[in-house]
N, C-alpha and C positions, 0 to 999 in steps of 0.2 A: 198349232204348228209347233213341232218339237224346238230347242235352243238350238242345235244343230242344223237342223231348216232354218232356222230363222241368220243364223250364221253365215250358212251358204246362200240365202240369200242377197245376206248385206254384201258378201265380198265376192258377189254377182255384178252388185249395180255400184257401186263403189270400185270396185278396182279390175274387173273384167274376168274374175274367175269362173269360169263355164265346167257343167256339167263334175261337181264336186260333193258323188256320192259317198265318199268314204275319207268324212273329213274328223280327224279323233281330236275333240276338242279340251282344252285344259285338263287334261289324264293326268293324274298321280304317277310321283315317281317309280312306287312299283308295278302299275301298270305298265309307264314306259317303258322300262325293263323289261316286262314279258313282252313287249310289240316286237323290240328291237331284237331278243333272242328268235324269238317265233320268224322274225324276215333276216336272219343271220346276219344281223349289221356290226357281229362284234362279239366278242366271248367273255366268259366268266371265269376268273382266277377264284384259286382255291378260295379264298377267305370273302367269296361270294361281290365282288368289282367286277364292274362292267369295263372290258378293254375294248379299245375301237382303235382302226390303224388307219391313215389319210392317205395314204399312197404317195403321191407326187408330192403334196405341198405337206409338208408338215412341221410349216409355219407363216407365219402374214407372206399377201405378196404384196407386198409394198409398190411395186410398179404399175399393180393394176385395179390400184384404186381411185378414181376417179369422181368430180362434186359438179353436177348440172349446174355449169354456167345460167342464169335465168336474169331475170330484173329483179326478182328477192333477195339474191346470193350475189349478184355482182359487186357490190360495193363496200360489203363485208368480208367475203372470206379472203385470205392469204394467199392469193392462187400463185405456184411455182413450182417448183420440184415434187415436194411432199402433196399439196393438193392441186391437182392435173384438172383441167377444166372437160367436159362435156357437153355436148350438146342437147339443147331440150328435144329436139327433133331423135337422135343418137340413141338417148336413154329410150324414148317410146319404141324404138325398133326392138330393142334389148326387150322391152318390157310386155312389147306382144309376142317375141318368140316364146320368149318365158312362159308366157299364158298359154301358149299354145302346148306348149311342152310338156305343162302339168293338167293338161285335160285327162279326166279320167283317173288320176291316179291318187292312190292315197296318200293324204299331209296330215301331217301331226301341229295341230294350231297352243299357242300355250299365247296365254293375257299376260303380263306379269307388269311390275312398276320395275323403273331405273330412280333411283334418288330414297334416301330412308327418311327425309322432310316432306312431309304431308303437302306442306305448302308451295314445293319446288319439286312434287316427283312429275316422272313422265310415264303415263301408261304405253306401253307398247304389245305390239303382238308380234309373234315370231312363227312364219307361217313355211313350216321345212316338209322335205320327200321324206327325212328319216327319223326315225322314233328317238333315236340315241342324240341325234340335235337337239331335239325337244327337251329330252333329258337338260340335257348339257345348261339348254337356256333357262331351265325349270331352275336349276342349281344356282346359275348366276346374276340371275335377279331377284325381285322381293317377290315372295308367290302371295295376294292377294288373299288365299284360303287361310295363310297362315296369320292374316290380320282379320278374318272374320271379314272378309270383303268381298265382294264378286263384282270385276268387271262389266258397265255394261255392254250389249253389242256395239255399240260405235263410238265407247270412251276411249281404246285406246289413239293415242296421237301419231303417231309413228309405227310404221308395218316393214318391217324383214320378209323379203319373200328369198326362203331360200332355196337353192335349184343346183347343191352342188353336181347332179348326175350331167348338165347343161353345159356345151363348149360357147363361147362366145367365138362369130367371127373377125376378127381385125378390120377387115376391110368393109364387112359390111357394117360395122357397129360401133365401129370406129376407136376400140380397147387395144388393150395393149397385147393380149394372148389370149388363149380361149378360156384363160379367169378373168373375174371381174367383181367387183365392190362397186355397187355404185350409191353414190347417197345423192338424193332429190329434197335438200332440205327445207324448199317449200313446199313441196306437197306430201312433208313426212312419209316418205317413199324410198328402202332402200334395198336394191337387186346383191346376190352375192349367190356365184355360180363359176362352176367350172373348180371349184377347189372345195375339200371334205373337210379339212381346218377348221375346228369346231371357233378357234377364238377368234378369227373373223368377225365372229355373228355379234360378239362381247366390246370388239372394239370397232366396229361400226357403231353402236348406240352412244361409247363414252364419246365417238368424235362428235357426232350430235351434239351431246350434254355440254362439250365443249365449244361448241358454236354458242347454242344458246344460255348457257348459265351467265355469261362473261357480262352480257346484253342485258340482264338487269340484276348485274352487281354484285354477282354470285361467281369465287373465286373457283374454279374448277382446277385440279388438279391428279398427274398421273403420280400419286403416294398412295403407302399405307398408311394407317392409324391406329394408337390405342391412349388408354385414359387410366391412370392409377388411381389407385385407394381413395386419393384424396383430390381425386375430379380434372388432375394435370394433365392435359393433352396432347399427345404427341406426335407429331406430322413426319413422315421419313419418304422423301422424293430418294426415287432412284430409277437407272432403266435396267430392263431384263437382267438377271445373273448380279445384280449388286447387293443382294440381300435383305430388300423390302419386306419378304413377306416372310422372311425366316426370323429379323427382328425384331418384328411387330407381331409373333406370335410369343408372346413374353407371359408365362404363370404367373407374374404377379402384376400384369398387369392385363384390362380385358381389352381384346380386339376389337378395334371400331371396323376395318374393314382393310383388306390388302394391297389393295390396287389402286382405287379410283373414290375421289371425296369432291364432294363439296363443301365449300365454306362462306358462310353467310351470316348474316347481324346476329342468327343465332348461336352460332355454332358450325361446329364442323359436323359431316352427315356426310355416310357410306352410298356411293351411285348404285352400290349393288348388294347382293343375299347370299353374296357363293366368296368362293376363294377359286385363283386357279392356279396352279403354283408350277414352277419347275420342280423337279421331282429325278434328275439324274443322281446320281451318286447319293442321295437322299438314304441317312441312316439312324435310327432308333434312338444312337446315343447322343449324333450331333442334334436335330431336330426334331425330336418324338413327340410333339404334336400332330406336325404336318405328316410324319412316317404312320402314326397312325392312323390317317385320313384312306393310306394306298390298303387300308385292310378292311375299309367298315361300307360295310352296306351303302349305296345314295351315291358316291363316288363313280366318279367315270374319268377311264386312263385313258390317254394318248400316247401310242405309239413306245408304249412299255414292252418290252421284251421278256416272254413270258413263255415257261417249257409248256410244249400243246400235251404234253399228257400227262404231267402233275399236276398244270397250273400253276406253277411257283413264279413269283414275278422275280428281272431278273434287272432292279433300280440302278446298275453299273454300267448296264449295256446301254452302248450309244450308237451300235450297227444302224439303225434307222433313224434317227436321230441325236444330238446333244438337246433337243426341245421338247424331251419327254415333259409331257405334263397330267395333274390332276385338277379335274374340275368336281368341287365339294360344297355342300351348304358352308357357311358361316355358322353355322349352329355344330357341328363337328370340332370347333374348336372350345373347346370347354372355358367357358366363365366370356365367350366373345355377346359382345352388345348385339341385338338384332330384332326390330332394325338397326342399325348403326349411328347414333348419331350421339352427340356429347357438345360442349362447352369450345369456350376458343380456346386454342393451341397455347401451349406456355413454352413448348420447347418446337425450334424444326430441325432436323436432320438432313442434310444433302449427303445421301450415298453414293460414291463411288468405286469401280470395279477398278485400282488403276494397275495395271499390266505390266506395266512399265518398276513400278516398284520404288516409285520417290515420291509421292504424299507423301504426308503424315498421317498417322494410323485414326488421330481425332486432331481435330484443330476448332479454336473460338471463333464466329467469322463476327464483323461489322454487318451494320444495317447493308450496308452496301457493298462488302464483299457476298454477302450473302443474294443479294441482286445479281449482281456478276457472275458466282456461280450457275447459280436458276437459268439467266439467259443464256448460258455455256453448255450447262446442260453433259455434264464429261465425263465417258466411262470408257473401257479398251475393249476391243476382242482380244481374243489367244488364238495362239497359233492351233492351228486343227481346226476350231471350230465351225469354219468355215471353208468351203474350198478355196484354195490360193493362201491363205493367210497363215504367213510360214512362222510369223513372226508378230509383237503385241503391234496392235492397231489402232489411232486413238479415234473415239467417235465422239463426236457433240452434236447434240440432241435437244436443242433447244425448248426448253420448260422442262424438262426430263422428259421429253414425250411428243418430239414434233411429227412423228407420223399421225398423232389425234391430234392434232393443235389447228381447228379450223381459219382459225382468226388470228392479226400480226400478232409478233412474241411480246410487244410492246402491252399490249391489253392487259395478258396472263402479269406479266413483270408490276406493271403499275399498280394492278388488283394485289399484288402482293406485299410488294414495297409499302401500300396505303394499310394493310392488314396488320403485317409486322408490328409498324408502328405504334399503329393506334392501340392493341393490346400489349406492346413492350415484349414482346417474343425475342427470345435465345434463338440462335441459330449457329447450328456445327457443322463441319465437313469431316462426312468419317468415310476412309481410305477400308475397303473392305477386301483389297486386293493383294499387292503382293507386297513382296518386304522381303530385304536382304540384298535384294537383286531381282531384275524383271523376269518374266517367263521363262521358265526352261533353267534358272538361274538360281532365283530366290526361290520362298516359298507362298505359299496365301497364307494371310494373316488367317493367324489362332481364333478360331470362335468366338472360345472363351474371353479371348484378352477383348475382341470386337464386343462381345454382350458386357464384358466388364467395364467398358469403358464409357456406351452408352445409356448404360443404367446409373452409372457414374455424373455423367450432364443432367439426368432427366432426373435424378436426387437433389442436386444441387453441389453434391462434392466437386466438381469443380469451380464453385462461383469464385471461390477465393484462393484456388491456388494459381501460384506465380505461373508465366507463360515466358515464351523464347520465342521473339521473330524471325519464323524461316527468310533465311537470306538470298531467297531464290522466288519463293513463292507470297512471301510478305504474308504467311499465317500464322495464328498465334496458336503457339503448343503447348500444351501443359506440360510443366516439367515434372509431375507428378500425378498416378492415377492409383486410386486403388487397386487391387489385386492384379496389378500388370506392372511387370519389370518397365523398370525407366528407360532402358536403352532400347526396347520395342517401342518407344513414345517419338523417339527422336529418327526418322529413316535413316538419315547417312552414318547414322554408327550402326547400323547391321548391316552395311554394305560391307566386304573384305577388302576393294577396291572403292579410296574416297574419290579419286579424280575421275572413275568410272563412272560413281554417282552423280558428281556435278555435271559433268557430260551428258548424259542421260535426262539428268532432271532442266537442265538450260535449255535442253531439246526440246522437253514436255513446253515449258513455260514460252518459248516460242511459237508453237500451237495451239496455246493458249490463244496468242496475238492474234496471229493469223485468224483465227475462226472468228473472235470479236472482232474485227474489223468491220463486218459486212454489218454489226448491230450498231457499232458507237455514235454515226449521227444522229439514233434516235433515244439514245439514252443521256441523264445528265454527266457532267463532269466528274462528278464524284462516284458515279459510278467504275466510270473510265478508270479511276486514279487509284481503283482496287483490284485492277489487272494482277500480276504475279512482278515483281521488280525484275526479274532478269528477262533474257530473251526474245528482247522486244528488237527489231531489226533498226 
């Protein structure tokens, strides 16, 4: 019996797949490639990138994801807004449509591991209609081939059956729209259909990793990472658009990994084997790393804007999207770790997007200002980006990531607080957003001053210079950075308007309040007491 037979066999009698003669199992990326050119799922740009365009969604839908209510998951997960309950009964309906749906037709199967610790990964399979998924998933996890490894047929723990071509009904299925995410995380079972959104498939498995890691001891989080010359690790939490994966692509220091880590008695370790980056406005001189990802062979675009008879990509244009994105190996980035995995953290970074334009561009935080931030979780929209959103928007996001945060914010927070400590880890807030004045007003802060400043923390040149207590937000500022003008250091003096800033920024730090509110009886006092000093009602 070939692998293949043996294949379709198993996820015959195991998960109800019927009559699955043309199943293309674990295919190399340049085969993917030819599958997905040959069944037109997406075109090639000059410098030989595979472009794919989502249509309707092209980006998470957050509304319609959903976690099988059971007696395994009932007592554990977080169930609320962010994770929406389902029923065992619900999901089965969903799940024989599904089966039904994909009789006959050709899937593209790929094994791969999530976790770059041997001793903590999770084998998964990602079982999709299109070739360029496969791609996609090929990219962002660890591909077994490349450790001299072959899956066997029934090690992976966890199955993606994906079915973007698939509507779900509301009424009968009881989802939100005819998309659906659904995660069964005891029977390692997770449906996503009705939407083409490749990173669905990517942050489906971290909400996983983030159920399970937490549950024996294993601090899960949504950062990048990298590790300099001399084995110093550096952790930078942030969400979408705050510049995780642009600062953590640093020459002189290697990449552990962009998105998503784990951290355990050993070390910190990459959940994944790809990168997937935002990629709008994306240019050569500011980040030519990642700029050279959108040109090299193995890469796959989303929703890039690209002339149909040059091929020339067109990285400004946001007609279809602002959530242009690239999904890339981790090996594209020259001198990155891969697997990804390194030592404990000496420095951590909380980035923030702030819109508004009153951070400070870098600040020192406490053990427990640095908790506070984490449970806060705080970054803006801008106006445009969104429909309706005329003006900055603040959002908190608690861990930096509460749409994958299976479990209460209290888990993530403690595992963190217990981490910092015991290894004595730095921790910063750096403001990667605006200055002078909010949206429309000020500008975004300078790259450069942003990479100068923290390369500047993770050297140590600021261990010993003097700081200034902001008198609003109770952070401590360096009144001096290398290669960055001092009055870039301090927000209210690049504002032209002070009283406008104080205004402004007693506004933020009121929203500050407001959003910890709903955490502070479960955290201690001292965390509480690292709130922001103003704008508390």
């Amino acid at each position: 019996m070939s692998t293949t037979a043996t294949l379709a066999q198993h996820l015959a009698s195991t998960l109800g797949l019927k009559n699955t003669n043309n199943l293309y199992w674990n295919q190399s990326s340049p085969v993917l490639y030819e599958q997905a050119l040959n069944r037109s799922e997406g075109k090639i740009s000059k410098d030989g990138v595979f472009v794919a365009y989502t249509g309707t969604f092209t980006g998470r839908a957050p509304n319609d994801k959903f976690i099988v209510d059971d007696a395994g998951s009932h007592d554990n997960v977080w169930w609320g807004k962010v994770n929406k309950s389902l029923t065992e009964a619900q999901f089965d309906q969903v799940l024989a449509d599904a089966l039904q749906f994909l009789e006959g037709r050709e899937l593209f199967v790929q094994d791969l591991l999530a976790g770059a610790s041997e001793a903590d990964e999770l084998p998964v399979r990602i079982i999709s209609q299109y070739a360029w998924h496969a791609l996609f998933a090929r990219n962002m996890f660890i591909r077994p081939d490349d450790l001299n490894r072959t899956l066997g047929v029934d090690e992976p723990k966890f199955t993606v059956l994906h079915v973007p071509d698939m509507q779900a009904d509301p009424e009968k299925h009881g989802t939100h729209s005819g998309a659906f995410v659904l995660l069964n995380l005891t029977r390692g079972l997770i449906l996503i259909g009705g939407t083409h959104y490749a990173g669905e498939i990517k942050k489906s498995i971290f909400s996983v990793l983030n159920y399970l890691l937490p549950q024996r001891g294993i601090m899960s989080m949504h950062a990048s990472a990298n590790v300099g010359k001399d084995g110093d690790v550096a952790i930078l939490f942030g969400l979408s658009g705050t510049g995780k994966t642009t600062l953590s692509a640093d020459p002189n220091r290697a990449l552990i990994g962009d998105d998503e880590h784990g951290w355990s008695d050993n070390g910190v370790f990459n959940l994944e084997g790809g990168c997937y980056a935002k990629v709008i406005n994306l240019s050569a001189e500011q980040e030519p790393m990642i700029y050279k990802t959108t040109q090299t062979f193995g890469t796959v675009l989303e929703n890039v804007v690209m002339d149909q008879a040059t091929r020339e990509l067109n990285l400004d244009d946001n007609s279809l999207t602002e959530n242009t994105r690239a999904s890339y190996p981790i090996t594209q980035i020259p001198g990155a770790l891969y697997p990804g995995k390194a030592g404990h953290p000496k420095h951590i970074i909380m980035l923030t997007c702030d819109a508004f334009g009153v951070l400070p561009p870098i600040s020192k935080l406490t053990t427990e200002q640095a908790m506070y931030h984490f449970i806060s979780g705080y970054t803006a929209k801008v106006a445009g980006t969104e429909k309706g959103v005329t003006e900055p928007t603040a959002t908190f996001s608690t861990c930096f990531g509460a749409p994958f945060m299976a479990l209460h914010p209290s888990v993530y927070a403690d595992l963190l607080g217990a981490k910092i400590n015991e290894h004595g880890v730095s921790c910063w807030l750096v403001n990667t957003g605006w200055t002078g004045g909010g949206y429309g007003v000020g500008k975004r802060m300078n790259i450069h001053h942003t990479r100068s400043m923290v390369n500047a923390a993770l050297n140590g040149d600021l261990d010993q210079v003097d700081t200034r207590r902001d008198a609003i937000f109770g952070l401590n500022i360096p009144v001096s950075c290398p290669d960055v003008p001092s009055d870039v250091l301090e927000p209210s003096s690049t504002w032209a308007d002070k009283a406008a800033y104080t205004t402004k920024a007693t506004y933020l730090a009121s929203l500050f309040h407001k959003n910890f509110a709903q955490y502070s009886a479960g955290v201690s006092a001292a965390i509480c007491a690292a709130a922001p000093l103003q704008g508390k009602e």
